[in-house]
Structure formats: structure tokens, C-alpha cells
LOROSE-796854 format. One record per atom (N, C-alpha, C, O): y, z, x. Coordinates in steps of 0.2 Angstrom, whole numbers, plus 5000, padded with zeros to 4 digits. Layout:
YZX;...
***
This chain:
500349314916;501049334914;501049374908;501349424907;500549354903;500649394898;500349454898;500549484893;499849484902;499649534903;500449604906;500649644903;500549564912;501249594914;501749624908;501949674908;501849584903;502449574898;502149644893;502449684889;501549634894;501249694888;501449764891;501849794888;501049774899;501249804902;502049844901;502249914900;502449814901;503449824903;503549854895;503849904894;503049804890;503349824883;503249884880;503549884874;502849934883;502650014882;502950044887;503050104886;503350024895;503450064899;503850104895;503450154895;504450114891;504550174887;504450224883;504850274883;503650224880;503250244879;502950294883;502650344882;502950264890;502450284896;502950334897;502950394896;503450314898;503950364902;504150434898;504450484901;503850434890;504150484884;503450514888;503550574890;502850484888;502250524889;502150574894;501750614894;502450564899;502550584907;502850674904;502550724906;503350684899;503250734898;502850794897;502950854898;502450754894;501650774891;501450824896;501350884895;501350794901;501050824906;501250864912;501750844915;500950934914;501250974917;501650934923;501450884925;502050964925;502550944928;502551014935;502251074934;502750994941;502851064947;503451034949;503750984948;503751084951;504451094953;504351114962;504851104965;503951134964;503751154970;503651114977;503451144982;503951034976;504250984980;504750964980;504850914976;505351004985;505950954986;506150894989;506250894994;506150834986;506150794990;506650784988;507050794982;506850724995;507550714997;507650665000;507450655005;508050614998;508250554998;508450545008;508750585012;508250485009;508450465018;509150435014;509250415008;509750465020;510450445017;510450395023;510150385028;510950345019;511050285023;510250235026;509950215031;510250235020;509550205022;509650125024;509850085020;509350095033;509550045035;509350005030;509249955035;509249985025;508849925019;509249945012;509149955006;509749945015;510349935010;510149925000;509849964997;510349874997;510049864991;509249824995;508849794991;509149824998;508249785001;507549814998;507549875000;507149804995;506549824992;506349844999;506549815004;506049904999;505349925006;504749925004;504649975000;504249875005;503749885003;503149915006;502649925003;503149935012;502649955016;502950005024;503349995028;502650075022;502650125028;501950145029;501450155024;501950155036;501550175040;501750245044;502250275043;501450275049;501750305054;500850325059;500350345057;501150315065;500650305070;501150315077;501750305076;500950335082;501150345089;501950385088;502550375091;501850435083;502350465082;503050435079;503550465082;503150405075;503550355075;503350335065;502750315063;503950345061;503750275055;503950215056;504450205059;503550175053;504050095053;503650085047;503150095045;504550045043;504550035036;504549965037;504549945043;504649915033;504649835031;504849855025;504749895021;505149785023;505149755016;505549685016;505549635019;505949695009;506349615007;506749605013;506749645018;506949535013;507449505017;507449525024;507849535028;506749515026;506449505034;506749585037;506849595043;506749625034;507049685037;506449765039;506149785035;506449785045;506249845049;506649895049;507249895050;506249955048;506650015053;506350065054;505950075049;506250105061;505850165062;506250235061;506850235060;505850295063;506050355065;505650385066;505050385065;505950425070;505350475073;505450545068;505150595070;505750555063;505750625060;505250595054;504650605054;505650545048;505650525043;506450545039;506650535033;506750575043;507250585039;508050535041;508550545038;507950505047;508550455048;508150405051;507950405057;508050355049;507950295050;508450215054;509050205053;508050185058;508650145062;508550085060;507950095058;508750045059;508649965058;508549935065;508749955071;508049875063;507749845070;508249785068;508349755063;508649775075;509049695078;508749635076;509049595073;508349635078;507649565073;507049575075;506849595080;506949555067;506049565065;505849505067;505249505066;505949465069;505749395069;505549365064;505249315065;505649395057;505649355049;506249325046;506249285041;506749355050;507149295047;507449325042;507849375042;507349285036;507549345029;506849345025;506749385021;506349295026;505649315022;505549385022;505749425026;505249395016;504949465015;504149505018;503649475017;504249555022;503949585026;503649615021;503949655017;502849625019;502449635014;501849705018;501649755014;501749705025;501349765025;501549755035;501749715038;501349825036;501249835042;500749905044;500749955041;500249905051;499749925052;499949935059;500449905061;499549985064;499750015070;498950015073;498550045069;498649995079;498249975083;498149955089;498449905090;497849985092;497849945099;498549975104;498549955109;498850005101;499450025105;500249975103;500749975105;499849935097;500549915096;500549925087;500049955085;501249905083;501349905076;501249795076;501449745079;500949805069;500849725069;501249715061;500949745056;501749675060;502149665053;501749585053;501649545057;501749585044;501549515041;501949515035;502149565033;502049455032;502349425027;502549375023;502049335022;502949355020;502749285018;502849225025;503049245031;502749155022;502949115023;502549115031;502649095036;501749145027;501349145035;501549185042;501249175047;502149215040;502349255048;502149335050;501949375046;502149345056;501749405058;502149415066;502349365070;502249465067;502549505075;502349555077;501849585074;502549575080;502049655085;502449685088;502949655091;502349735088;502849765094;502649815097;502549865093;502549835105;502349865108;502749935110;502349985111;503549945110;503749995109;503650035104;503950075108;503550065099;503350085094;503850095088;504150135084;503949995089;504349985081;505049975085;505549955081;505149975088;506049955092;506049875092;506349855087;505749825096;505849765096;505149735096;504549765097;505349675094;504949645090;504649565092;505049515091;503949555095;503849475096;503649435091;503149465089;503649385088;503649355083;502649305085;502349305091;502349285079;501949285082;501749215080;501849195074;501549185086;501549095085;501249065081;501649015079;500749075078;500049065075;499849105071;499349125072;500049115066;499249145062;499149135059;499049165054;498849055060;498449015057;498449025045;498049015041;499149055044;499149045037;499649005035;499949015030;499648935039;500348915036;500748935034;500948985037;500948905028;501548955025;501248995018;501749025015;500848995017;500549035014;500549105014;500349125020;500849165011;501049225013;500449255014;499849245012;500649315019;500149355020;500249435017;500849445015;499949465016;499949495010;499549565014;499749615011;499249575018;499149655020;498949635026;498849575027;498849685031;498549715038;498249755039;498549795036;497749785041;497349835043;496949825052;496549775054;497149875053;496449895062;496149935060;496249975056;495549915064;494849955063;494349895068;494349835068;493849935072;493249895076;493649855079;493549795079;494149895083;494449855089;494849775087;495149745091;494749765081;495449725079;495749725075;495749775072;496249685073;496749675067;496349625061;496049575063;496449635055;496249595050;496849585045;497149635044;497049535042;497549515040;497349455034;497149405035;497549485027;497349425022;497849405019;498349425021;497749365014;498349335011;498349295004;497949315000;498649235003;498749194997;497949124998;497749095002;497849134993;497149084993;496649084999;496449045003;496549164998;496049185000;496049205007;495649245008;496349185011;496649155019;496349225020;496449275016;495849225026;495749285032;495949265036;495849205036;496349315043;496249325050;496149365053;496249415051;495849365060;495649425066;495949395070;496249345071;496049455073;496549475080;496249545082;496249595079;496149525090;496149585095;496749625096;496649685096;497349585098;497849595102;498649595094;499249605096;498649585089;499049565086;499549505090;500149505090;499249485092;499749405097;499349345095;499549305092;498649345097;498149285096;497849275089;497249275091;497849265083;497549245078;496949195078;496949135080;496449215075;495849185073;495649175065;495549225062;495749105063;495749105054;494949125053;494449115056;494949155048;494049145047;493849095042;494149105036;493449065043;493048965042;493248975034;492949025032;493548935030;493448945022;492748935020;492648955014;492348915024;491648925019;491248985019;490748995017;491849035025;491649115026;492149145022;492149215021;492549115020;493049145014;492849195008;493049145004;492649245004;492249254997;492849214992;492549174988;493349204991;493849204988;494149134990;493949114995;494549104985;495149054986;495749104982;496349104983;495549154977;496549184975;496549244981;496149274985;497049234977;497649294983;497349364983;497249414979;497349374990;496849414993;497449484994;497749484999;497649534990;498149564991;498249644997;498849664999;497749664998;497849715002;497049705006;496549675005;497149755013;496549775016;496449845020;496949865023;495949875020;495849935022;495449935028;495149885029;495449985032;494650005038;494550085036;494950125034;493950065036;493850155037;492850165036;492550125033;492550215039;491950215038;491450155042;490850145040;491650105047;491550065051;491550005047;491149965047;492050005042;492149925039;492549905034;492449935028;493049865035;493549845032;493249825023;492649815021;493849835021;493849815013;494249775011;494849805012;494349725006;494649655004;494949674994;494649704990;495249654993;495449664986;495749584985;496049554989;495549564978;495749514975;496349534970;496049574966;496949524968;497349544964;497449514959;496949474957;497849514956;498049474950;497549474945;497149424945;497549534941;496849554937;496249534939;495849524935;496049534944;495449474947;494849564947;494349564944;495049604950;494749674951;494149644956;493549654954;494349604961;493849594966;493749614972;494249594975;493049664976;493049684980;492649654988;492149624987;492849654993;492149624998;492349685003;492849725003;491649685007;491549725013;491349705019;490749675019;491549715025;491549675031;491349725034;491449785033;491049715040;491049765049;491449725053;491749755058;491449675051;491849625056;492549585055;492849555059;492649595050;493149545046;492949495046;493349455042;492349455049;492349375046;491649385042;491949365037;491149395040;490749385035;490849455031;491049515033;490749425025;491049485017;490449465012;490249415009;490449555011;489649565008;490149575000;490549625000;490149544994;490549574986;490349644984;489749674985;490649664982;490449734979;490449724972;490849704968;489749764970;489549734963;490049754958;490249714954;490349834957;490449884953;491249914958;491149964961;491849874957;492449884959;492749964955;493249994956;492249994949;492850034946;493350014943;493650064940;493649944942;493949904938;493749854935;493249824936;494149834929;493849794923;494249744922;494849754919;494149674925;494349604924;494649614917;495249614916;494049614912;494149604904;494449644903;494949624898;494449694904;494949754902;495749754902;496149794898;495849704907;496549694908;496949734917;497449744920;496349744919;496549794925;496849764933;496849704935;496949794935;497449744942;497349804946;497449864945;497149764952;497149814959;497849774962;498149724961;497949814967;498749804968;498649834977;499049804980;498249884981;498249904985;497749924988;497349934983;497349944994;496849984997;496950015002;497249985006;496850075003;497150105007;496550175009;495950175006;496650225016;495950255018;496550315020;497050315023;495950365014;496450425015;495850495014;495550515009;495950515019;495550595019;494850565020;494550575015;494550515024;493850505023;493550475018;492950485016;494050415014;494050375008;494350325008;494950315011;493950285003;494550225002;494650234997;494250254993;495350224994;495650234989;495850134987;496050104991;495750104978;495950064977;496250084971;495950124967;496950064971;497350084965;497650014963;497649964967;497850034957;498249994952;498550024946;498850084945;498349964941;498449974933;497949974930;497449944933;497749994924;497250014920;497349984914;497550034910;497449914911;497649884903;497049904900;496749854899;496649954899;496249964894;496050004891;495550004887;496450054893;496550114891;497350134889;497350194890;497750114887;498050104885;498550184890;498350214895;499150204885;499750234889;499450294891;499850324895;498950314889;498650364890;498150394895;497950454895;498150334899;497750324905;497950264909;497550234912;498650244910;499050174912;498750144920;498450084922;498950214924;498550214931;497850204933;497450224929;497750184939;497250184940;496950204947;497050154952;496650244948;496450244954;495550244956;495350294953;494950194960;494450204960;494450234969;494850234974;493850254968;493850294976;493150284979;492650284975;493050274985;492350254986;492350294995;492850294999;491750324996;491750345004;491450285007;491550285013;491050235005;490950205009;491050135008;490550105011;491650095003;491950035001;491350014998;491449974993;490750024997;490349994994;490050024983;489850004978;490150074985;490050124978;490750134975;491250124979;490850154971;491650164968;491750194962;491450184957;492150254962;492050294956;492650304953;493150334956;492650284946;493350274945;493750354942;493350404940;494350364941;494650424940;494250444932;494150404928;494250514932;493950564926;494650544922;495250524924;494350554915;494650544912;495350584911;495350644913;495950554908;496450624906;496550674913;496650734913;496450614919;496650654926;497250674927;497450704932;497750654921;498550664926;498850604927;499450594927;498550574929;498950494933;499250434926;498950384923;499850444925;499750394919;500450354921;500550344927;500950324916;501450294918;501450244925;501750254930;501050174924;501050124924;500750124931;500350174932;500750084937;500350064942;500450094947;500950094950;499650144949;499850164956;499850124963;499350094965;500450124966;500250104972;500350114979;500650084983;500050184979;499850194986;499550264987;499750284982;499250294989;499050344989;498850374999;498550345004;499150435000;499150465008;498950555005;499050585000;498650555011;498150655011;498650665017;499050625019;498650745020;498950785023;498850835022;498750845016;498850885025;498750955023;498550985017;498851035014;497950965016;497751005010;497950945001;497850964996;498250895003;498450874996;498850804996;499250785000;498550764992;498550684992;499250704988;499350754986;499650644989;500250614987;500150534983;500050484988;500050514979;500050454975;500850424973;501250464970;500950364974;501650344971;501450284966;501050244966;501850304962;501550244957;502550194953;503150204956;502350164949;503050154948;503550174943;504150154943;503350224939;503850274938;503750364940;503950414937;503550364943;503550434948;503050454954;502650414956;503050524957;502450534962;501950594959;501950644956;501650574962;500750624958;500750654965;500950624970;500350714964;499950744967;499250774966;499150794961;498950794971;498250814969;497950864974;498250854980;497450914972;497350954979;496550934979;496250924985;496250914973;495450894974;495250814969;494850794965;495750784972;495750704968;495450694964;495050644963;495550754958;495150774951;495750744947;495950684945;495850804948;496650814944;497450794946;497850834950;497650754943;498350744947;498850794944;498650834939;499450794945;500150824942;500750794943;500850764949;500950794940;501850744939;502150774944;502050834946;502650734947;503050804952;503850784950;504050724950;504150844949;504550834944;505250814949;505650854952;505250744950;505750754957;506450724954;506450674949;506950744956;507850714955;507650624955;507450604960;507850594950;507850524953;508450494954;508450444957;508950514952;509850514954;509650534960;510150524963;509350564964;509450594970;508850534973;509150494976;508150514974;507750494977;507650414973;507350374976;507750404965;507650334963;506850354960;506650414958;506450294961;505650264958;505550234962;505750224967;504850214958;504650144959;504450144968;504450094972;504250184968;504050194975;503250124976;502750124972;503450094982;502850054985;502450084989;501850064989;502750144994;502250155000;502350225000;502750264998;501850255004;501850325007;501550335013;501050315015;501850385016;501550385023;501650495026;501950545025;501150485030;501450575032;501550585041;501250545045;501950605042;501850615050;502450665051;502750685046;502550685057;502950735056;502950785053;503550805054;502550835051;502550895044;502850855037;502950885032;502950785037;503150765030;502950705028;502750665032;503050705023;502850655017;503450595018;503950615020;503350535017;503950485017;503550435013;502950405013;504250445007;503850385002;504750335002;505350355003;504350244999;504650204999;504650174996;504050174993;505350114993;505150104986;505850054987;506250044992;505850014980;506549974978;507149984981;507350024986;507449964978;508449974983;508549994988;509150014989;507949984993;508250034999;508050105000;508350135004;507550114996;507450214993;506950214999;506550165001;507050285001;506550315006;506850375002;507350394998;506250415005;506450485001;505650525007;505150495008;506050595009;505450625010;505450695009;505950735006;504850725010;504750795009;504250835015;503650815017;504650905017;504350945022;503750975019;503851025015;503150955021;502450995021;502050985024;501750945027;501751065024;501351085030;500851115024;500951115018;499951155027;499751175024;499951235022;500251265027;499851255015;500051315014;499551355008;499651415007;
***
């Protein structure tokens, strides 16, 4: 907690520094009007089978097929708990959450079955990812699961567990999932299977340091793990490491561009990553160098949680309901 408190107590600082650094004008982005998540956080977009689907606070869904008008799903099968991540596989979308809940839906984000089992009690779950033909899904004290089908859950053994804390995000990519430990912990594992987890020695993050992973995500042929950087102070606040094969990891060059507080999320597209973090969006063309993007926030807000591309466009998500996207193709 007190790490947190540090953090909030320079955010002003951070926000003077943001000037600092070049700034582009050359992305309009533009708020989703009537966004069905009302004041509701969105913490997690995706988009697969031509289609996005958003989640977040207060058990709430909605897809689209542009990214620019989004519909509210009739029920999530969450109720009002908080929908924390969502993953697309096998031909369907699989949502997970607190208080142990998980649904799927075969139309592509329309309706939704709720899923009986999955084996985390009420222990929240906390990310999803497909890869090798199943679903892997983790969560609070450590909790793994697999799934073929996002219907049937299988816990994996705590004595195959690496972890008891809360296991926050998960990735596939390069024929094997990847595990993050949050809450400053900067711990990584690697799987082929999701039930046995090899540690990775060298996260690119610094326990001591005060550093926090917050996400994992696979983009342009990489995994990307972002956070916060407490050790470097406002001048390096962000943090992004990057590894091709989850197992090596190389943390961002110094005075990259990336600063003002926690990145979390990171999507490629046509030529150029899109980074959202919690006071603005970065971009990059060779994940050297980032740049501010100088966008209206009376018009699109902050604080963005998620990002996703499909469509010709970029769709990012965040607190109060914000969805916001932008038309890009290569140029």
C-alpha cells in the first residue's frame, strides 16, 4: 500500500513531465458515444471472429463489429461482479472474473453461458488466454486452470502451482503460455501446457526496486510485460519488458518516451504499437522509442486499461465507460 501512496504522490509531477516530451498530433481519436458501460470501468478488450468484446465493472459486456458503436449484452452471467479479462479460441469468447466466475459464448459476444465450475471458488480470477488448443485462466492465490472447450474446467494440483499470490495476467504466444505474479512480486513462469511452470530467472523487473507487473500480453511476435517502474523515478515511471520467447526479457532503453505512471496494455497493427498506460497513449514504430499522443481528453478521458485493433482501428478502454478509437491502416 505504501508503495501505491508514493506512486499517486508525484502523479502531478508526472503529468508536468509529459510535456517534456514530444508530443504528435497525427492520431485522431474519438470517443465511442453512448458507451453501453455507462459510469462502469472496462477493463479488458479483445477483438477476434471479426467482432470486439469489451468487459468490465458491474458484470457488464458489449461487442461490435466496427469499434465505433458498441451494444450491451442482456446478461453476462456475472451478475454485477467484475469482469476482469476476456480471450477468444476455439470459436468461442471466454469471460472471467471475480468471485470465481467464467462464461463463453459461441455467437461471437451476443449471449452468454455461464460456467459451472471453475474450480476457483470464489477466489477471483484475474486473466484468460488460448494457445495449444486450450484455454488457461489464473487468478488470486496462485489458482491455475485449463480448459479445451471454455465449458469444462480442470484446476491444476497446488503442488503444481509455482505461486500462492495473485497470479494477475496470462499470455500464449511462441508455443507457450506465460504467468505474472503482481503486487510488486515481478514474477514470471513458463508453460507449453499450462499445468507444469518452468520460473524465469531475469523478469526485467525489480522486486526491490519497487516495480509492479500489472499485465502480459503477445504482440507483433512478442511478449510484452508492462507495469510500473518505482525505481527510476518520474522520469522513467513506465515500464515495459519484452521477450520473444517468455523466457529472456529485455527491459525498455533508457529515456524511451514511456513515462507517467503504469503501462497497461500494449497491441501492434500496421506498422506501430499503441501502449495505454494511466495518464495517456504512447506509440512506437520500432519499440525503441515511444511518443505521447497528444489526444483531447474532454473528448476520449484516461486511464485507459485495454487495447485492441481490428477493423482498420485501434479501440482503447478505460475507466467511466471510455472507449475511444482511432482509424489506422499502414501508411
Amino acid at each position: 500500500m505504501m508503495k501505491k501512496n508514493v506512486f499517486l504522490s508525484v502523479a502531478l509531477l508526472v503529468l508536468m513531465a509529459v510535456g517534456a516530451f514530444a508530443q504528435t498530433d497525427d492520431m485522431a481519436w474519438k470517443a465511442v458515444e453512448n458507451s453501453p458501460f455507462g459510469t462502469s470501468a472496462v477493463y479488458d478488450i479483445v477483438f477476434a471472429s471479426n467482432t470486439f468484446v469489451a468487459v468490465g465493472a458491474a458484470g457488464k459486456i458489449a461487442y461490435s463489429t466496427n469499434g465505433q458503436t458498441f451494444v450491451a449484452v442482456a446478461n453476462s452471467q456475472f451478475g454485477t461482479s467484475a469482469i476482469r479479462a476476456v480471450a477468444f479460441g476455439g470459436n468461442r469468447f471466454v469471460a472471467v472474473g471475480d468471485a470465481g466466475k467464467a462464461a463463453y459464448s459461441a455467437d461471437g459476444g451476443r449471449t452468454w453461458t455461464a460456467v459451472a465450475n471453475t474450480g476457483f471458488g470464489t477466489s477471483n480470477i484475474l486473466g484468460v488466454a488460448w494457445g495449444g488448443n486450450r484455454f488457461v485462466a489464473v487468478g488470486q492465490a496462485g489458482k491455475i486452470a485449463t480448459s479445451t472447450n471454455g465449458q469444462t474446467w480442470t484446476m491444476v494440483p497446488a503442488a503444481s502451482q509455482p505461486t500462492r499470490g495473485n497470479l494477475v495476467a496470462v499470455a500464449f504466444g511462441n508455443n507457450r503460455f506465460v504467468i505474472a505474479e503482481g503486487e510488486y512480486e515481478c514474477k514470471m513462469w513458463y508453460s507449453a501446457d499450462g499445468a507444469a511452470w518452468t520460473a524465469v530467472r531475469d523478469t526485467g523487473f525489480s522486486y526491490d526496486g519497487g516495480d509492479n507487473i500489472v499485465n502480459i500480453t503477445w504482440a507483433n511476435n512478442m511478449f510484452f510485460a508492462v507495469g510500473a517502474n518505482g525505481s527510476k523515478g518520474a522520469s522513467a515511471w513506465s515500464h515495459l519488458a519484452y521477450s520473444r520467447d517468455g523466457v529472456t526479457w529485455t527491459p525498455p532503453t533508457e529515456n524511451s518516451g514511456l513515462i507517467a505512471m503504469t503501462v497497461n496494455d500494449v497491441a501492434f497493427a500496421a506498422g506501430r504499437y499503441v501502449a495505454v498506460q494511466d495518464y495517456g497513449i504512447y506509440y512506437s514504430t520500432d519499440n525503441v522509442t515511444w511518443r505521447y499522443i497528444n489526444a483531447d481528453y474532454n473528448v476520449i478521458g484516461g486511464g485507459f486499461r485495454g487495447v485492441a485493433y481490428g477493423a482498420n482501428r485501434f479501440v482503447v478502454a478505460g475507466p467511466r465507460g471510455a472507449l475511444a478509437y482511432l482509424d489506422w491502416t499502414a501508411r
